[in-house]
N, C-alpha and C positions, 0 to 999 in steps of 0.2 A: 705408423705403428706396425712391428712385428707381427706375423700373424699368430707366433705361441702366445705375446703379449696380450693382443684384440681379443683371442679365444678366451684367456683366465678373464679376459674385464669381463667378455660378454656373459661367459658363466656366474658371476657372481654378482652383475645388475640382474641376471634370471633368477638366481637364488633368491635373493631380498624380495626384489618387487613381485614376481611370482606368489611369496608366500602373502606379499599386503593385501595384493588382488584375493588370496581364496581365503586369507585367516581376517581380514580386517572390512574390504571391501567389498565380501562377499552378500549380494543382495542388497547391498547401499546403491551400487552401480543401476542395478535393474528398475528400481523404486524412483532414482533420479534421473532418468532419460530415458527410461522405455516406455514413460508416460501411462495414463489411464484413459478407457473407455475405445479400446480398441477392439476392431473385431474378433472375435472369439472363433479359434479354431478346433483346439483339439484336448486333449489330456493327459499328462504324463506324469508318472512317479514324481513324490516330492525328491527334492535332493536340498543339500545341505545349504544355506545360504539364499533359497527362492524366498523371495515374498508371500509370507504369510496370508496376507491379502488376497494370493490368489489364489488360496487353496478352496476344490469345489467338495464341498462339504459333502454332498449327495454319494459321487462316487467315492470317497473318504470310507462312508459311512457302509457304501457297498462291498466293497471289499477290504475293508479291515485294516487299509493302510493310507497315508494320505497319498494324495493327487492332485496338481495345480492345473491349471487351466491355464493353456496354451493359445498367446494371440498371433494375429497374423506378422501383424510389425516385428516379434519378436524373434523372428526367421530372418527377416531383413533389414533390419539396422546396420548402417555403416560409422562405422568412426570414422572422424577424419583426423590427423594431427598435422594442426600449421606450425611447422618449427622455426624459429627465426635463429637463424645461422650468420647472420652479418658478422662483422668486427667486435663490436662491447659484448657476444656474449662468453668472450675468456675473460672475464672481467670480475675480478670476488678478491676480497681479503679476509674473507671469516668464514667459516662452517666449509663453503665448496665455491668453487666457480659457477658463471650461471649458469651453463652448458652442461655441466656435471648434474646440476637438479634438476635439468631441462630434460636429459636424457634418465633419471629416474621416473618424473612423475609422467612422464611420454611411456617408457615400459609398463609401470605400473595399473597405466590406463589402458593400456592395449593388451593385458595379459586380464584384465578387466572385462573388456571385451570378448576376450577370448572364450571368458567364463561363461559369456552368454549367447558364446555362438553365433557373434559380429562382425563383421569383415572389416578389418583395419586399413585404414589408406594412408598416407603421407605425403605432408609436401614442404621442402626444404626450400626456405625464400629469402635472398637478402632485400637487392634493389629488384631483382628479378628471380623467377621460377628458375630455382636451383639443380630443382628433381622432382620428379614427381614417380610415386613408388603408388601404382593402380590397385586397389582396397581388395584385399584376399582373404580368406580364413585359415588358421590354422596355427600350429604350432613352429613349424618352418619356417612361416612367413615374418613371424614376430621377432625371432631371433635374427631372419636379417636386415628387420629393419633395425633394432638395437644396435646391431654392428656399423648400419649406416649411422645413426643418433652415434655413436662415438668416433667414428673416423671419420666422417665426411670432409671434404674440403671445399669451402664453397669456391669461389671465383671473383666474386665481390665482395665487401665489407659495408656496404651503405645496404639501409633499409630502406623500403616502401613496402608498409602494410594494404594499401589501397589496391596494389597489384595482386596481390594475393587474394585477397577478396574477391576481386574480378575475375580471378582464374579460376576457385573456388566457385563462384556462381556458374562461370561459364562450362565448364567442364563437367562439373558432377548433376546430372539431370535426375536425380533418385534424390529426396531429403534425407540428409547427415547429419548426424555431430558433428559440431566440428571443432576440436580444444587448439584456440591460438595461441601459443607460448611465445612468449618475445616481454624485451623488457620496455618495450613501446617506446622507444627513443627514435622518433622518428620525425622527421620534418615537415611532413606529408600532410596532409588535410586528408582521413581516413573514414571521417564521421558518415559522407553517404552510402557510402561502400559496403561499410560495415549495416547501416539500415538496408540495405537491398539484402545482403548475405544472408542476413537473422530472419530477415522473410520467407527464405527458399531453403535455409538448414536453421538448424539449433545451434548456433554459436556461443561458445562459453570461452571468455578472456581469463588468461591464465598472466597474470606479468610476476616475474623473477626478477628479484631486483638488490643489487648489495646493500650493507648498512652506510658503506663509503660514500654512496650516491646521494647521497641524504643528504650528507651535511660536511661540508666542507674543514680539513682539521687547522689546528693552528700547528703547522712546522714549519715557518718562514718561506720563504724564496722555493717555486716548488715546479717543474718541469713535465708539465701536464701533456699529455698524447692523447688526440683523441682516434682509435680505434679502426671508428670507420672511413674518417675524413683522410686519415693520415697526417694530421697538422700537430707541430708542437708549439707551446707557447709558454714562457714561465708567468707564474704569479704569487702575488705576494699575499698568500693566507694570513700574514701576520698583522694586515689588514681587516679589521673588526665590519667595514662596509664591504668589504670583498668576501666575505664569509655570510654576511646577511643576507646581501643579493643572490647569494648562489643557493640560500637555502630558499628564500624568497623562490628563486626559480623554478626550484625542486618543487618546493608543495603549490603553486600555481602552474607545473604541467601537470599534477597527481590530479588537481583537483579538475581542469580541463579533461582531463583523460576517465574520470569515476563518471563526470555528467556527460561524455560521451557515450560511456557506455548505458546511461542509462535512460539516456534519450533514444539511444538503437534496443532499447531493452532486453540487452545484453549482460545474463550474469556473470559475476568477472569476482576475482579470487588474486588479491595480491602477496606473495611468499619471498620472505627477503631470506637470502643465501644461507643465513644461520638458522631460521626458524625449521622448525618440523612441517612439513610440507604434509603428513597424512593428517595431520588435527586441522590446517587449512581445506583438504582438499574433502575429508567428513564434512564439515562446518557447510561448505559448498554443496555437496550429495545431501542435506539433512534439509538445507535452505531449500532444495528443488524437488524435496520427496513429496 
């Protein structure tokens, strides 16, 4: 991509997601991952969008304006964002591609962050660690991770979430958020991985996923690519048992992939291409307040 090109996208995923974080998700974010019963620091000015909850009444009440009460954790919270960059995430026939919502609610959440004075980290993963962008604060920093989420290029197309997770553990020695986005097509066996991960950070499964993937259409004779593998193969949708089995598929990996996550007691948020990704992602912050 051109760089006048990458500069108008990057300004105008700033614009939107920017305004979600401080008109929509402000103090949703704080409520849902900065947790309660944390040590108790200090005191500062309310501001727009804090938690109610924390406001200390006393010195409210002393000087004639409110005041929230400041915990420790809430200086050092890191995000993490695990983005799955393999092959199937160009992959969309309605609303956007996955990549495109992948790269919104990745901004949105890190400008989220931002609100709350969190150091954002990144790691860009197919079958292996892509890139890893080390957890920063600031306004700087966000925009160039935005620029990475839109231009990157990975180097492989196959996934392994289980590597990611391992890198994730090994790496980051401080507990994290950590929002995995990926559409979980994966071959992998991910499930211990993912229980070790949820142990040492706050893991939240985010999967982006087409309406196309669902459910197989009837248009005859059909020249199917798969992405990451690189294989093509025709098939005949026109086939009423070849459309059953593939949906059969579909909701017997959905349903393996919900009781994995919730065997790792991992909360996890599924948003298909055309849906509104902030009514998913409230729903998510509301379920964890």
């Amino acid at each position: 991509m051109e760089t006048s090109e990458l500069l108008k996208k990057v300004r105008q995923i700033e614009i939107k997601t920017r305004g979600l974080s401080q008109n929509i998700f402000a103090g949703q974010y704080h409520s849902a991952f900065k947790g309660r019963g944390m040590a108790f620091s200090e005191v500062r000015e309310y501001s727009f969008g804090d938690d109610t909850r924390d406001i200390d009444w006393n010195v409210t009440a002393r000087y004639s304006k409110p005041y929230v009460k400041v915990f420790e954790e809430e200086r050092e919270l890191t995000l993490m964002l695990l983005i799955d960059v393999s092959g199937s995430k160009d992959f969309g026939t309605r609303g956007s591609m996955k990549k495109d919502m992948a790269t919104e609610i990745a901004a949105t959440l890190a400008f989220s962050a931002m609100q709350n004075n969190d150091k954002i980290g990144v790691i860009f993963f197919s079958d292996k660690i892509e890139k890893f962008i080390p957890p920063q604060k600031g306004k700087k920093h966000i925009l160039y991770i935005i620029r990475e989420l839109i231009d990157f290029q990975p180097t492989n197309t196959k996934t392994d979430i289980e590597q990611v997770l391992q890198y994730l553990t090994n790496v980051l020695k401080k507990r994290s958020t950590a929002f995995l986005l990926s559409d979980y097509i994966d071959g992998h066996d991910y499930q211990h991985a993912l229980t070790i991960a949820n142990r040492k950070h706050d893991v939240v499964a985010i999967q982006i996923y087409d309406e196309r993937e669902t459910e197989m259409p009837d248009v005859g004779l059909m020249k199917i690519h798969d992405a990451e593998l690189g294989n093509e193969k025709w098939i005949d949708t026109s086939s009423k048992q070849v459309r059953k089995s593939y949906r059969q598929w579909w909701n017997d990996r959905q349903t393996e992939m919900l009781n994995g996550f919730q065997k790792s007691r991992v909360d996890a948020v599924s948003i298909r291409t055309d849906e509104d990704y902030v009514t998913a992602l409230l729903n998510l912050f509301h379920k964890r307040a």
